[in-house]
C-alpha positions in Angstrom: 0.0 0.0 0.0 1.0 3.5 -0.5 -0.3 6.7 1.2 -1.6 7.6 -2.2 -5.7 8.4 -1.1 -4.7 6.5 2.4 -7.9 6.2 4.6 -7.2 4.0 7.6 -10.2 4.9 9.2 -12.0 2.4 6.5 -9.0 -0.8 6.7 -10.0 -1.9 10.7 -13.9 -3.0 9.3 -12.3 -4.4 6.0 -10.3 -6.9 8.0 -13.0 -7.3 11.0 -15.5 -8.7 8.0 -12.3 -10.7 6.1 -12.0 -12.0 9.5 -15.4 -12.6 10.3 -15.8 -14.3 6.7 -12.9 -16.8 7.4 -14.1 -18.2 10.7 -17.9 -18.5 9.6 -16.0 -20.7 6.6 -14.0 -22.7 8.9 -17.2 -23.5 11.0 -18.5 -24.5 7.6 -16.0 -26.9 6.9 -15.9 -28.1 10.3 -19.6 -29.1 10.3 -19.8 -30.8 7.0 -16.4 -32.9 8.1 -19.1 -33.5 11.1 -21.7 -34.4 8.7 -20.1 -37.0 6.6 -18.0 -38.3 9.3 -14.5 -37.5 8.5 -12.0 -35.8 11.2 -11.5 -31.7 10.1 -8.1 -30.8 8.9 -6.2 -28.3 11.8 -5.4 -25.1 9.6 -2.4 -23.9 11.3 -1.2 -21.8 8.3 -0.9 -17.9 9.6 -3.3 -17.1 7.1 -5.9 -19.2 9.0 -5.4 -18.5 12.5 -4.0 -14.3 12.0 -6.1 -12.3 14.7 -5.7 -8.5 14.6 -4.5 -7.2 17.8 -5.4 -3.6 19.4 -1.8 -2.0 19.0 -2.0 -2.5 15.1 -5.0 -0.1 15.1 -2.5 2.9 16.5 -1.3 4.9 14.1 2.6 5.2 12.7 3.1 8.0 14.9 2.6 6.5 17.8 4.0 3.3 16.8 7.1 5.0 16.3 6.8 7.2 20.2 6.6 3.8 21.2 9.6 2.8 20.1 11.8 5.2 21.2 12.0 6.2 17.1 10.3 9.6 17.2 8.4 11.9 20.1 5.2 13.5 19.8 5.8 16.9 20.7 2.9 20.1 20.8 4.2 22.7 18.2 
């Protein structure tokens, strides 16, 4: 991505509902594996089991305050 037209206000409910999507198609799976009587496959890829965490919400700024790169200063 590029900063180019850069709203991040609109990426955090993009990957909620990616998210969202990708579990409600694992419990798919796992309940027609239940249905026919095979054992589910464990997805262990990181592309299966990523979870956003709250820190990656902040924004560059105050990732960078945070470490020790930059400080936020009132001009």
């Amino acid at each position: 991505m590029t900063n180019v037209n850069f709203d991040a206000e609109r990426f955090p409910p993009m990957i909620k509902q990616a998210v969202d999507h990708r579990e409600h198609l694992k419990k798919l799976y796992e309940s027609e594996c239940k249905r026919v009587g095979t054992t589910p496959r464990q997805f262990t890829q990181s592309e299966a089991t990523w979870m956003p965490t709250v820190d990656m919400w902040a924004g560059p700024t105050e990732l960078l305050e945070a470490e020790g790169r930059c400080q936020l200063t009132n001009i």
